[in-house]
C-alpha positions in Angstrom: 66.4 -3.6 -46.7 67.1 -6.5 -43.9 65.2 -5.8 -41.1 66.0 -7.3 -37.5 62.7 -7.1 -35.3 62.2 -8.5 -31.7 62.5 -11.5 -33.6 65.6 -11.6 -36.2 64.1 -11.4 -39.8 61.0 -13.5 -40.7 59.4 -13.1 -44.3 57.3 -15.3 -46.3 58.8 -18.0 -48.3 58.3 -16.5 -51.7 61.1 -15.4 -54.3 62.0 -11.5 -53.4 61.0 -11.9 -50.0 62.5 -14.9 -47.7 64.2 -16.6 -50.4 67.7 -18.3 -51.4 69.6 -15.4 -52.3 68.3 -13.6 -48.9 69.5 -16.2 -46.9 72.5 -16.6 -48.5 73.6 -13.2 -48.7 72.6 -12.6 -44.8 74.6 -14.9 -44.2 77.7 -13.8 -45.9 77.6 -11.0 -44.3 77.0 -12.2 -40.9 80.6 -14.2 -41.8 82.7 -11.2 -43.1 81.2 -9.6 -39.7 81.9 -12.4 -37.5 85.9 -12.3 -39.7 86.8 -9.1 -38.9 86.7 -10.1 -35.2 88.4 -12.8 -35.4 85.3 -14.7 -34.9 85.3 -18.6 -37.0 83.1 -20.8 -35.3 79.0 -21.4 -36.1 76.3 -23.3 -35.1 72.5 -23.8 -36.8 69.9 -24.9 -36.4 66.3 -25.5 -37.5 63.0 -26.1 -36.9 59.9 -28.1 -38.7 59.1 -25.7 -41.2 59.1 -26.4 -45.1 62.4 -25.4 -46.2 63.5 -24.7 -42.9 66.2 -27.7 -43.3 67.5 -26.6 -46.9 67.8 -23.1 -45.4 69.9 -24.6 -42.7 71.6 -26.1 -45.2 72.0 -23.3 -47.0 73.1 -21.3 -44.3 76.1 -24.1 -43.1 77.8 -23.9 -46.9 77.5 -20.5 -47.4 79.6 -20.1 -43.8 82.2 -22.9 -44.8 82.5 -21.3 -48.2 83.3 -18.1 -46.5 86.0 -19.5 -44.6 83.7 -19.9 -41.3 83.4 -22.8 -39.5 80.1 -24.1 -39.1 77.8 -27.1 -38.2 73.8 -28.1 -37.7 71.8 -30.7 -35.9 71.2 -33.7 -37.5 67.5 -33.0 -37.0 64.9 -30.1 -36.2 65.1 -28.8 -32.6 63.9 -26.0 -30.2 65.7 -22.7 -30.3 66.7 -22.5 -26.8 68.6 -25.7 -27.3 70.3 -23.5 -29.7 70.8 -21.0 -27.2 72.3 -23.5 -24.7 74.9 -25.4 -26.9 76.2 -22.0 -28.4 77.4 -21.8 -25.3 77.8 -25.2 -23.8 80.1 -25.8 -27.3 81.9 -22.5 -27.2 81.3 -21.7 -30.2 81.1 -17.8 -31.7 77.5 -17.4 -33.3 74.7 -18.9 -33.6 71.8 -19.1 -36.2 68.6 -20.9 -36.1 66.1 -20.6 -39.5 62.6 -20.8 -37.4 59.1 -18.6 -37.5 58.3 -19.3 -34.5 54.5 -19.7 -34.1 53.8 -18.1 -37.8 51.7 -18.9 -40.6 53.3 -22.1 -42.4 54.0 -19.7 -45.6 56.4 -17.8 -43.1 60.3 -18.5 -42.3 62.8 -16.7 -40.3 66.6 -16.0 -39.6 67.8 -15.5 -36.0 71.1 -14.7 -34.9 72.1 -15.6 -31.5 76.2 -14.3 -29.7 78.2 -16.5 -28.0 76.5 -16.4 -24.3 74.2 -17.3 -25.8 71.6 -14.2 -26.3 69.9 -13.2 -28.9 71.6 -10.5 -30.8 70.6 -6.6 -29.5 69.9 -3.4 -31.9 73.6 -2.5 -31.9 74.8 -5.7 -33.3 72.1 -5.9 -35.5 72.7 -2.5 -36.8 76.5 -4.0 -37.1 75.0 -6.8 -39.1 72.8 -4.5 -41.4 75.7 -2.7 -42.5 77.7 -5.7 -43.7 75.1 -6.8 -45.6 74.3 -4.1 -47.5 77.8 -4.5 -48.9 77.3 -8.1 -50.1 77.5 -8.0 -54.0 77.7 -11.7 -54.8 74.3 -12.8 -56.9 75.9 -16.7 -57.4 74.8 -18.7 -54.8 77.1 -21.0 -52.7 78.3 -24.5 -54.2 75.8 -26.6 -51.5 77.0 -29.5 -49.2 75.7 -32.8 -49.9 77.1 -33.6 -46.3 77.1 -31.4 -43.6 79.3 -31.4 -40.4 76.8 -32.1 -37.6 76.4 -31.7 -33.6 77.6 -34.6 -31.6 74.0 -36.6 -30.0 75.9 -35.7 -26.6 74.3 -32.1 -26.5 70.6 -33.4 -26.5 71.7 -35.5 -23.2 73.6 -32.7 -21.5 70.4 -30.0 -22.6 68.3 -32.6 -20.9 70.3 -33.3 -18.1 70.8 -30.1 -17.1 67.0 -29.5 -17.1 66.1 -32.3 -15.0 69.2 -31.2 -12.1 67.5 -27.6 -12.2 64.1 -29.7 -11.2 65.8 -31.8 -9.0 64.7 -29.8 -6.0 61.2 -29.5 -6.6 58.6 -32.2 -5.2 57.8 -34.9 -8.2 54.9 -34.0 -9.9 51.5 -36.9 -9.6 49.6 -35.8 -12.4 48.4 -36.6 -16.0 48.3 -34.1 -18.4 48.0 -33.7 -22.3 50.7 -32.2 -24.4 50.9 -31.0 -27.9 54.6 -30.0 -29.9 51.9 -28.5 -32.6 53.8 -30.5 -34.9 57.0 -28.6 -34.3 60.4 -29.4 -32.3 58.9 -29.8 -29.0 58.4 -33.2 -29.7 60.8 -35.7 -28.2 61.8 -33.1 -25.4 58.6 -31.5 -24.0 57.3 -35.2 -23.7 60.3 -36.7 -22.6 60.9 -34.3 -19.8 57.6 -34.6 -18.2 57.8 -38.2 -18.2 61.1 -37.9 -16.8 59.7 -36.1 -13.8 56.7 -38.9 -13.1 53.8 -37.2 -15.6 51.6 -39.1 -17.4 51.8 -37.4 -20.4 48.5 -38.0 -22.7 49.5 -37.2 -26.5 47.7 -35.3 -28.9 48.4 -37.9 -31.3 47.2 -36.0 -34.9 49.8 -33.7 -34.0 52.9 -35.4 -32.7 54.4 -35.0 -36.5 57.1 -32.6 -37.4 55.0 -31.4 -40.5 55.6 -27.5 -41.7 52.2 -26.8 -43.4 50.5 -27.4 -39.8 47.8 -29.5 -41.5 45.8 -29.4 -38.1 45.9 -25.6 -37.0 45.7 -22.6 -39.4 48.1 -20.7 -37.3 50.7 -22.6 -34.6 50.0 -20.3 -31.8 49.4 -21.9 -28.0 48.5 -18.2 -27.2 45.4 -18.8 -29.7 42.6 -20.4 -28.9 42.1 -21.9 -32.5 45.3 -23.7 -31.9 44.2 -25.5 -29.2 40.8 -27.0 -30.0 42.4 -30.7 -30.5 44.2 -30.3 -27.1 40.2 -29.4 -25.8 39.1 -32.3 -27.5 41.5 -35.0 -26.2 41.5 -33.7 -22.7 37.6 -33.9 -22.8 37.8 -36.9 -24.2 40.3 -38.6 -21.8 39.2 -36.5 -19.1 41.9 -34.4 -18.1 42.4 -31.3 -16.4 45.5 -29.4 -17.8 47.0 -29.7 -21.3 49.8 -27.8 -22.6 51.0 -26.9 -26.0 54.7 -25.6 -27.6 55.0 -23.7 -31.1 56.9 -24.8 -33.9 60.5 -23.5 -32.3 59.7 -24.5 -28.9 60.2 -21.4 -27.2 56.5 -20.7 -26.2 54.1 -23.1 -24.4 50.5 -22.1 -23.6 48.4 -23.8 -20.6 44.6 -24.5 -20.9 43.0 -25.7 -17.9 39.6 -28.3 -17.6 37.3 -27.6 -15.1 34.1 -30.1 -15.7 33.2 -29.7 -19.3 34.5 -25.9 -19.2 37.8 -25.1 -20.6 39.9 -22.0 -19.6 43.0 -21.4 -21.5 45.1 -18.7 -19.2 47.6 -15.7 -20.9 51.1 -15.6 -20.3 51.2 -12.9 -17.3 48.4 -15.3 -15.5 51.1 -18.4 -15.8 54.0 -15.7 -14.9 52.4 -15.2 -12.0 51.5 -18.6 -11.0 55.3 -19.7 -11.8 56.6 -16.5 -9.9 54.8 -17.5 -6.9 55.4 -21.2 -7.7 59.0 -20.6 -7.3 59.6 -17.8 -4.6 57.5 -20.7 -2.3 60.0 -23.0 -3.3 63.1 -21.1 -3.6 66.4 -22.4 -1.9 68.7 -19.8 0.3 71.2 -17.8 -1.4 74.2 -17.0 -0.6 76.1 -13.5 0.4 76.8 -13.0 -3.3 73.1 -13.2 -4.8 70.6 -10.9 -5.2 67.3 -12.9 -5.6 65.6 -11.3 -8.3 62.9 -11.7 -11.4 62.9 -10.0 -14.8 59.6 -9.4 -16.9 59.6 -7.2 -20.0 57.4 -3.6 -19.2 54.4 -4.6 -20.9 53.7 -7.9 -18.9 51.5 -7.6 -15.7 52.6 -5.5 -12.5 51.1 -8.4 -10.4 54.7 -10.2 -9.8 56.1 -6.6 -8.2 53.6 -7.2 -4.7 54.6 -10.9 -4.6 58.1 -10.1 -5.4 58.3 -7.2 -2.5 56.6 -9.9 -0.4 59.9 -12.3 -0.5 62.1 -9.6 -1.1 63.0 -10.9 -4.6 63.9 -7.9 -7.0 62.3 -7.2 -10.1 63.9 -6.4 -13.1 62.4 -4.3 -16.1 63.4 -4.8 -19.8 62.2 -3.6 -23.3 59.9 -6.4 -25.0 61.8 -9.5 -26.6 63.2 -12.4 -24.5 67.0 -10.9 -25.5 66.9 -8.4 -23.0 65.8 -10.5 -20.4 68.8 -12.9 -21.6 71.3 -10.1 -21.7 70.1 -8.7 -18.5 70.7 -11.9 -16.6 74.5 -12.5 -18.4 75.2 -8.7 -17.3 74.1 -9.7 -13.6 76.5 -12.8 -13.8 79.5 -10.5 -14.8 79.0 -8.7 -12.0 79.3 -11.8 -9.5 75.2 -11.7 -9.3 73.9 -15.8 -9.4 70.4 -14.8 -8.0 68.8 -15.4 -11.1 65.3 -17.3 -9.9 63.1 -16.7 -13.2 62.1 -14.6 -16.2 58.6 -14.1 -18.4 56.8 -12.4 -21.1 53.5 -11.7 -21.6 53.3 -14.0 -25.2 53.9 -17.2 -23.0 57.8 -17.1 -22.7 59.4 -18.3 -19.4 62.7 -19.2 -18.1 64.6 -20.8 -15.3 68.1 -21.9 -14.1 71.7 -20.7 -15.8 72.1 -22.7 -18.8 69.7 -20.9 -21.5 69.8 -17.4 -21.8 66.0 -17.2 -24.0 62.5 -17.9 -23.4 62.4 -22.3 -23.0 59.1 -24.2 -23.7 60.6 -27.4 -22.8 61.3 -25.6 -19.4 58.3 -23.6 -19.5 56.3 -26.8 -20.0 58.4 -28.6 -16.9 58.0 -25.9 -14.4 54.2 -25.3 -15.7 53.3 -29.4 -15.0 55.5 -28.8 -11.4 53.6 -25.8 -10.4 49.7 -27.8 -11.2 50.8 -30.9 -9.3 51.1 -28.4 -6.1 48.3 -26.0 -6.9 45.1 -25.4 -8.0 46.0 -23.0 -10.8 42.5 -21.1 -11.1 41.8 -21.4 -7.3 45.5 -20.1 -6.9 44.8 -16.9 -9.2 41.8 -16.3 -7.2 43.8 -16.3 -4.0 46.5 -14.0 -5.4 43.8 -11.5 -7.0 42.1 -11.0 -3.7 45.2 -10.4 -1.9 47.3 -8.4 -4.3 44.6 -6.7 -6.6 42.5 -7.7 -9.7 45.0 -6.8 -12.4 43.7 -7.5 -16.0 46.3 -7.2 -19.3 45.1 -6.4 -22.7 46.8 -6.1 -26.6 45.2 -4.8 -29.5 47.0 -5.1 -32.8 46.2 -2.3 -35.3 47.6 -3.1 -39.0 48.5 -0.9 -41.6 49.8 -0.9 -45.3 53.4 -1.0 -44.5 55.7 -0.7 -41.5 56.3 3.6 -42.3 52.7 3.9 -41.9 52.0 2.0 -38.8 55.7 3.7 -37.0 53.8 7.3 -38.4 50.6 7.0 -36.6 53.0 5.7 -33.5 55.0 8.8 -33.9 52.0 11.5 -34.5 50.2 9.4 -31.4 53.2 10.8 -29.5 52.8 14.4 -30.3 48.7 14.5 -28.8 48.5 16.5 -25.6 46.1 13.5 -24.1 45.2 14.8 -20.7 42.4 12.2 -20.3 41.5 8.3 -20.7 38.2 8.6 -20.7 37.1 9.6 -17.3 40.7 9.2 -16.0 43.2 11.7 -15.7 46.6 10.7 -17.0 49.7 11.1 -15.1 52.2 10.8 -16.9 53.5 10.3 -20.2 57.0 8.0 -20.6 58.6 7.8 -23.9 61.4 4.6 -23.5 63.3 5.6 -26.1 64.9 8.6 -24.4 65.5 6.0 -21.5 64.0 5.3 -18.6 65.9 4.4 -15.8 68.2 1.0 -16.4 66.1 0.2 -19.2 67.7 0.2 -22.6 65.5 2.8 -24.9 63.3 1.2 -27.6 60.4 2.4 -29.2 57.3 2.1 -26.6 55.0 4.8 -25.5 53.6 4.6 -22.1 50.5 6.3 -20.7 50.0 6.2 -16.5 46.9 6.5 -14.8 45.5 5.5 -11.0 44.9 2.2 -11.8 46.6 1.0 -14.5 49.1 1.5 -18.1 48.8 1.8 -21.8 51.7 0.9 -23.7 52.2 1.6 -27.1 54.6 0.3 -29.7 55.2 -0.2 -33.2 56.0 -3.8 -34.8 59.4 -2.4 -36.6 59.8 -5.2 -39.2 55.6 -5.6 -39.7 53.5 -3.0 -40.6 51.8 -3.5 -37.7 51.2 -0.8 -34.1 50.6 -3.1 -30.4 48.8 -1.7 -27.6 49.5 -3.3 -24.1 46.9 -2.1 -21.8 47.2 -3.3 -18.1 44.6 -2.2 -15.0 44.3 -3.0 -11.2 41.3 -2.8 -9.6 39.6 -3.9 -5.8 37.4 -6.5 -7.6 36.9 -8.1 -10.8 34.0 -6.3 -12.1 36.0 -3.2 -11.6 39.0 -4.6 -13.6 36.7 -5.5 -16.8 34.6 -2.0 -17.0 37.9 -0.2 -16.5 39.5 -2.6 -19.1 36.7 -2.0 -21.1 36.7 1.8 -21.1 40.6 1.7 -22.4 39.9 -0.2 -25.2 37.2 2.1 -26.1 39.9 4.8 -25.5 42.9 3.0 -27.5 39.9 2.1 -30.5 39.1 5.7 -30.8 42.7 7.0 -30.8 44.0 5.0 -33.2 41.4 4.8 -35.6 39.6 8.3 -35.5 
C-alpha cells in the first residue's frame, strides 16, 4: 500500500520497497489524477541522494509518456525552491524525489499543489486511490534529454529572498555553514554572503555526495551531525555555525561559547526568530492581521511574546503543509499579515513567496537575528520574563506501523487521572477537532504546567511523544521534565 506521511512516501532504496516500478507507477497515477482535472503541467525536482536524479528522471518520462507536461532542474536543489517556482511558473503540480535528513539507504516522493503546498490527507487519499488502479508492470521508455527549468528561477528564488531581508540591519559577523553535503550548497552560502557574512566553510562537506561519507545520519537536529561544524568553529574560532539537510528545508544552529558548544532545538531558535522579528516588524496596514503559526507540539513560549505585540498565533497539526495551507487560506481571505512560521524539528519560514519550511531562509534570518543578539544571553532574558519552558520527544519503535497506531489507540482508552504527582486536566483527542485545527491523529494530555502530546508516525512503525513544561525557574523545568519522561517511559512500555 502507498503511504503518504507528514512527509509524502519515503522507503529505502531496495527492490519491493522504494524502487523503479514504485516510482513509476506513483507517478502514473498522480497523472491520470492530475488528467481528470484538467490538470497538464509538472515540475521536479531533486536532491543529492544516490538515485535521486534517475528517479527524477524517472519521474519526468513517465509524466510526458502519460500525456503530462513536465520538466526538472538541471541540477539538485532545495525543496522549498520547489515550492516557490511551482508557483512562480504556474505550473499544476509539483514533485520533488528527496529524504530529507534520512539515512543515505532512504529516498522519498513528495507531492506539492499548485500554491505551492504540500499536498493534505484529502488529496493524498485522492492520490492513493488512483494508484491503486495502476496495472501497467512495463516501465516507461526513459528520456535521454529532459526538458529543463530556465537558470532565471534560481535568480528570481534568490532575489526575492534578499528584498524580504532588505529591511533588516546588515549582519557584521562570521559564521560557519555546512549544506551536509546536500542542496543547500550554492544558496545557503551565497545568501549570507550576500547580506555581508563571512561565511567560514566546512570544507569536507561542501560536496553533493548521497552516501553522506562524513555523517552517519544528515540531521542538523543531531548532535552527531554536527561534530565537523564543532571542529572548524573551534578551530577557526567562531561563535555560531549552522548546518542544512540534504533537501534544504531544515537548518540547525550550534552556538560557541569559549571552548563549550551548545547546539539549541528548534522551539529555542523559534523563539529567538519570533522575537527577532516582532522587534523588527514593519506597520501593517488596515487589511492585515499580524500573526505567527507553529504546529501544536512546538513550545507555548511564542503565545506570551506574541500577546505582548499583539501578533496572533496560529495552531496547526504537525507537518510544515498546514502551516503552508494555513497561510494561503489567510491570503484568500484578503489577510497579508503573515510575519513567520516554525516547527519544533528546525523548520522556519518568512515572507510570501514559499509556502514550506526554507533552510536557505531559515539560515538568513538565523545569521540576522545573532548579528543583533546574543542568542543564549537572549533565551535567558526571555525565560526570566515569560517562564522556563522546556520541550521534550521520545520516540518509541515498534515492529510495524499497526502495532505502534495500536498501542496509540489502547493509550487512548486509559482513564489517566494522574502524571505522577500531577493531576491531569484534561484530555484532547485532535482528531475529533479541536477548534480551527484540522483533526489528525495526536493525543494531548494538560496539566498546570505543562503538555504531553502523543502521536503515531503513520507511514513508520514508530509512536512520538512531545512533552512540553513551564516552570518559575530552571531547576523546576528539568525535575518536572524529568518526572514526565518517567511518566511517558512507564506508559508506554509497561
Amino acid at each position: 500500500m502507498i503511504l503518504f506521511g507528514t512527509g509524502g512516501i519515503h522507503g529505502r532504496m531496495i527492490p519491493g520497497e522504494f524502487d523503479d516500478e514504485l516510482v513509476a507507477r506513483v507517478t502514473r497515477g498522480v497523472a491520470r489524477w492530475m488528467k481528470d482535472r484538467g490538470k497538464s503541467h509538472a515540475l521536479v525536482a531533486y536532491d543529492t541522494r544516490n538515485k535521486s536524479s534517475w528517479f527524477a528522471q524517472l519521474v519526468v518520462s513517465t509524466f510526458i509518456e502519460e500525456g503530462v507536461e513536465a520538466e526538472t532542474f538541471e541540477r539538485p536543489v532545495p525543496t522549498p525552491l520547489l515550492s516557490y517556482a511551482v508557483r512562480k511558473l504556474g505550473v499544476d503540480l509539483g514533485v520533488v524525489i528527496t529524504a530529507s535528513h534520512n539515512p543515505p539507504e532512504y529516498n522519498g516522493y513528495k507531492v506539492y499543489r499548485a500554491d505551492g503546498v504540500q499536498i493534505l490527507p484529502d488529496m493524498a487519499e485522492e492520490l492513493k486511490t488512483y494508484i491503486s488502479m495502476v496495472n501497467e508492470k512495463d516501465p516507461p521508455r526513459i528520456l535521454e534529454k529532459l526538458p529543463v527549468v530556465q537558470n532565471t528561477i534560481f535568480k528570481d528564488y534568490m532575489e526575492d529572498i534578499m528584498n524580504m531581508l532588505s529591511r533588516y540591519r546588515l549582519p557584521r559577523l562570521r559564521m560557519v555553514y555546512s549544506p551536509l553535503h546536500g542542496t543547500g550548497l550554492g544558496f545557503v552560502d551565497e545568501v549570507l554572503k550576500n547580506l555581508g557574512v563571512e561565511v567560514v566553510k566546512v570544507q569536507q562537506q561542501m560536496c553533493m555526495d548521497g552516501n553522506f561519507p562524513t555523517t552517519r545520519t544528515p540531521n542538523p537536529e543531531d548532535d552527531e551531525a554536527l561534530e565537523m561544524l564543532k571542529s572548524v568553529m573551534l578551530e577557526r574560532d567562531v561563535d555560531y555555525g549552522i548546518a542544512t539537510d540534504p533537501d534544504c528545508d531544515r537548518v540547525g544552529l550550534v552556538v560557541k561559547k569559549g571552548r563549550k558548544f551548545f547546539r539549541l532545538s528548534g522551539n529555542q531558535v523559534g523563539v529567538i526568530l519570533t522575537h527577532f522579528i516582532l522587534n523588527n516588524m514593519k506597520q501593517t496596514d488596515e487589511t492585515e492581521e499580524p500573526y505567527l503559526v507553529r504546529t501544536i507540539v512546538s513550545t507555548d513560549m511564542v503565545d506570551p511574546i506574541c500577546e505582548e505585540k499583539k501578533v496572533r498565533v496560529f495552531e496547526t497539526p504537525t507537518g510544515f503543509k498546514y502551516i503552508g495551507d494555513l497561510i494561503t487560506r489567510e491570503e484568500a481571505k484578503g489577510n497579508n499579515g503573515f510575519l513567520f512560521a516554525f516547527e519544533e524539528s528546525c523548520g522556519y519560514l518568512a515572507g510570501d513567496f514559499v509556502k514550506d519550511k526554507d533552510g536557505v531562509i531559515g539560515s538568513a534570518l538565523i545569521a540576522l537575528a545573532t548579528d543583533m543578539y546574543d542568542p543564549l544571553e537572549l533565551l535567558e532574558e526571555l525565560y526570566r520574563k515569560y517562564g522556563y519552558f522546556m520541550e521534550k520527544l521520545l520516540n518509541y519503535r515498534f515492529s510495524s506501523v499497526d502495532e505502534a497506531v495500536k498501542v496509540y489507540e489502547n493509550m487512548k482508552k486509559k482513564d489517566i487521572e494522574r502524571i505522577r504527582d500531577v493531576l491531569v486536566e484534561k484530555a484532547v483527542d485532535y482528531a475529533r477537532g479541536v477548534g480551527n485545527i484540522p483533526k489528525n491523529e495526536t493525543y494531548m494530555l494538560s496539566f498546570s504546567n505543562g503538555r504531553v502530546y502523543f502521536r503515531p508516525s503513520g507511514t513508520e512503525p514508530k509512536l512520538k511523544v512531545y512533552i512540553k513544561v513551564m516552570e518559575e525557574t530552571k531547576e523546576k523545568a528539568l525535575r518536572t521534565m524529568e518526572r514526565m519522561t518517567d511518566f511517558v517511559n512507564s506508559l508506554i512500555k509497561g
